[in-house]
C-alpha positions as CSV (number, residue, x, y, z in Angstrom):
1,X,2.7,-0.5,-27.2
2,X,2.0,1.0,-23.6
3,X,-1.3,1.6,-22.6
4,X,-3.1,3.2,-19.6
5,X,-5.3,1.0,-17.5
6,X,-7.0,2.3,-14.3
7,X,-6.0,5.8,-14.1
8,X,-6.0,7.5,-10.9
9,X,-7.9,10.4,-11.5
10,X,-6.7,14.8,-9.5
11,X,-8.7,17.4,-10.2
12,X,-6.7,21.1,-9.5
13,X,-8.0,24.4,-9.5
14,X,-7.0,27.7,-7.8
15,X,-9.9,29.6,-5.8
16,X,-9.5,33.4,-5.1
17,X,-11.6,33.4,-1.1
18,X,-10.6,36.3,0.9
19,X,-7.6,34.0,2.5
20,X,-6.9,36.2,5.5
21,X,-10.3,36.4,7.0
22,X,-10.6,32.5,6.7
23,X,-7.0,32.3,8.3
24,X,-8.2,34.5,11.1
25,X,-11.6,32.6,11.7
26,X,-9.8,29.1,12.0
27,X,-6.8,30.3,13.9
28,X,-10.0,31.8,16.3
29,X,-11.2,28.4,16.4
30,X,-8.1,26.0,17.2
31,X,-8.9,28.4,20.6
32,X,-11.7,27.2,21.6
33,X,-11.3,23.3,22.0
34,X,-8.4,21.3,21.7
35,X,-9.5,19.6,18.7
36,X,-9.5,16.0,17.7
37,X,-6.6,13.0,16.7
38,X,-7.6,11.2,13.6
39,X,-4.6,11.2,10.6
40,X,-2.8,13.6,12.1
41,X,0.4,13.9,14.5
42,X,0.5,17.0,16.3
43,X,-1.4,20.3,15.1
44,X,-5.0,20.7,15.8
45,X,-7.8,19.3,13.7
46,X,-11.2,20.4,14.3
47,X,-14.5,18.8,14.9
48,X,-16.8,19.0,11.3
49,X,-18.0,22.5,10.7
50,X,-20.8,23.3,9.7
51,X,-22.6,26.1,7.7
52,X,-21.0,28.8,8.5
53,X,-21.4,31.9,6.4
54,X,-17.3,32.6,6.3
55,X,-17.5,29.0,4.3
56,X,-20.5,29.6,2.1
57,X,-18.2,30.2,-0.9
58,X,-15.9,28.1,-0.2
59,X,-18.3,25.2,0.3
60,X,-20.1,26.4,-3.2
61,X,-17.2,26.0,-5.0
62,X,-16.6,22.7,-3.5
63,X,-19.8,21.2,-4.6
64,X,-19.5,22.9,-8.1
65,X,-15.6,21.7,-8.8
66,X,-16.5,17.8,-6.8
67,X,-19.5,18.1,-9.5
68,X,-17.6,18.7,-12.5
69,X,-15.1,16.7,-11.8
70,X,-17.1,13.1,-10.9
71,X,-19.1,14.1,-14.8
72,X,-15.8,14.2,-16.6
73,X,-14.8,10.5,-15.4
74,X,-18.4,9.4,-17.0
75,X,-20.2,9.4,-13.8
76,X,-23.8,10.9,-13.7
77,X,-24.4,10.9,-10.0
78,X,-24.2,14.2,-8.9
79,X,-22.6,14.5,-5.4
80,X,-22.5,16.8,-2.3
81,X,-20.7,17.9,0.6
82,X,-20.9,15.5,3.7
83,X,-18.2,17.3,6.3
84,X,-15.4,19.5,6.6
85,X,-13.4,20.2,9.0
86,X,-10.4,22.5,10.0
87,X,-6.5,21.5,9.7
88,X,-3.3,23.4,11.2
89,X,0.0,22.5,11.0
90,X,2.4,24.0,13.3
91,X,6.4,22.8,12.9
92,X,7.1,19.5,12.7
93,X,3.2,18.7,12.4
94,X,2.1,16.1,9.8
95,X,-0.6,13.4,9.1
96,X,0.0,10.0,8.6
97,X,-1.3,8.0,5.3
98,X,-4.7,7.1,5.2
99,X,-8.3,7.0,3.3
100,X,-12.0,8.7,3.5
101,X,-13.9,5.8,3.6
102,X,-17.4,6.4,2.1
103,X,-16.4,9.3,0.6
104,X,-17.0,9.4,-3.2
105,X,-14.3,12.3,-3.7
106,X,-11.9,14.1,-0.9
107,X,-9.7,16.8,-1.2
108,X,-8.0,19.5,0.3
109,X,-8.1,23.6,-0.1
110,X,-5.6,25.6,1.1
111,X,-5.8,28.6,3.5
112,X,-2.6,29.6,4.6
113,X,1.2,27.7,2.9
114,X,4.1,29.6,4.3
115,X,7.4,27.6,3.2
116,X,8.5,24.6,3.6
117,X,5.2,23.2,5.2
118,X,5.0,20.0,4.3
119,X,3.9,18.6,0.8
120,X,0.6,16.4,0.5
121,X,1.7,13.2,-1.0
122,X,-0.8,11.3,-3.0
123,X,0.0,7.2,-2.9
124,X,-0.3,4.7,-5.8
125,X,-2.9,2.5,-5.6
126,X,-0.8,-0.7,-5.4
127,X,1.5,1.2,-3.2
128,X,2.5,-2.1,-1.1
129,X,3.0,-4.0,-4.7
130,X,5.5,-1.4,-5.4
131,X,7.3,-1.2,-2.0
132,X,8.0,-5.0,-2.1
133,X,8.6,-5.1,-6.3
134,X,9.5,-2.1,-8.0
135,X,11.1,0.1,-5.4
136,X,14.5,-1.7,-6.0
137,X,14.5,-1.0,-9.7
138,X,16.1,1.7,-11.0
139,X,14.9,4.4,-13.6
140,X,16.1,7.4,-15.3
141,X,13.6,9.4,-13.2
142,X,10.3,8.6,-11.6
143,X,6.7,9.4,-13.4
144,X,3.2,8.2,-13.0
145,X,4.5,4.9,-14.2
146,X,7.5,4.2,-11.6
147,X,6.2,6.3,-8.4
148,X,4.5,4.7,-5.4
149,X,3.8,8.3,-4.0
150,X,3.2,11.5,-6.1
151,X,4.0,15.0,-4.5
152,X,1.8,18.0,-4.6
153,X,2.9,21.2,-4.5
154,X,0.8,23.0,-1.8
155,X,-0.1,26.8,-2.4
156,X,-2.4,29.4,-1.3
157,X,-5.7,29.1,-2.8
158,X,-5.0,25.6,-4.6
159,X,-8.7,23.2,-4.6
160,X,-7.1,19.5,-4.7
161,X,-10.0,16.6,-5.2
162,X,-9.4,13.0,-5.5
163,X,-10.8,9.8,-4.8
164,X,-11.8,8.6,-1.1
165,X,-10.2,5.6,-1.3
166,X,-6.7,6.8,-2.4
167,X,-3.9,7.1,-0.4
168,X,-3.0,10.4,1.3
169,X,-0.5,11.7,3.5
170,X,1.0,15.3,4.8
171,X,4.8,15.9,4.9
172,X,6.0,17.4,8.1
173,X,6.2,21.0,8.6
174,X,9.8,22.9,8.4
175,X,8.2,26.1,9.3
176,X,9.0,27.1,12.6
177,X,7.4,30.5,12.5
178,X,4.0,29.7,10.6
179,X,1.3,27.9,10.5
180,X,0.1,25.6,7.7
181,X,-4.1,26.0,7.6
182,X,-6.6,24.0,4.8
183,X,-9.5,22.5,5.0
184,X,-10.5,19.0,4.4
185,X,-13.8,17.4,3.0
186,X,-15.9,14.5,1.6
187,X,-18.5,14.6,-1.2
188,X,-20.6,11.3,-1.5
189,X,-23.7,10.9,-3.8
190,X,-26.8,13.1,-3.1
């Protein structure tokens, strides 16, 4: 008998913001400063923003969704939104793996996905295990059983929040005509 032990929990829900005026407000930022270097390789990141009314909704709907989410693993804490910041990817843009450390849940919402630019790619938890043991072995197709990364498809409107200390990278963009724009944040416990 197979069982499940330590699930790796995604929560996934589609928001309906007014996309276009939050495309236009972030492309208006990425003007103003050259942004900072922290995952990602090329494109421009901002600094955390703050609360500004074109995010009010957005940031609502964050708390609410990071809320639900952390009570339907059994957890009673109740969390809240610690920063956020601004990502565009421009072709051949992309940010490398890494974690939120502190954060109780990340995620991602996205603004603006033209074609082909770039997948988010969630890793396993043992993904080094798996590199060294198991990516030799063959299968008749991967699943959450045999994966050491698991692709998300990345849409207009789509709310992705996982845990802060899994694994997380960006594909590189194949758009050479549009941007990629979402914005990234940390809940932790109020």
């Amino acid at each position: 008998m197979v069982q499940d032990l330590f699930k790796t929990p995604l929560y996934e829900t589609t928001l309906s913001l007014d996309n276009k005026e939050l495309t236009s407000y972030c492309l208006s930022m990425s003007k103003l400063n050259k942004g900072r270097i922290l995952s990602n390789i090329g494109g421009w990141q901002s600094g955390d923003i703050g609360n500004e009314v074109i995010f009010k909704e957005l940031f609502l709907n964050i708390v609410k969704h990071g809320n639900h989410f952390i009570k339907s693993l059994g957890i009673t804490d109740t969390l809240k939104l610690d920063n956020s910041w601004i990502n565009i990817n421009d072709y051949k843009d992309f940010n490398k793996n890494h974690i939120h450390p502190g954060a109780v849940l990340s995620g991602v919402y996205y603004i603006q996905t033209p074609k082909e630019c770039g997948r988010i790619a969630l890793g396993h938890p043992a993904y080094t295990a798996f590199q060294y043991d198991w990516n030799l072995l063959n299968n008749n197709g991967y699943n959450t059983y045999n994966s050491s990364e698991w692709f998300l498809p990345v849409q207009q409107g789509i709310l992705y929040i996982f845990p802060g200390w899994l694994y997380h990278r960006v594909e590189p963009s194949l758009n050479k005509k549009e941007k990629r724009i979402s914005i990234s944040f940390n809940l932790i416990k109020y």
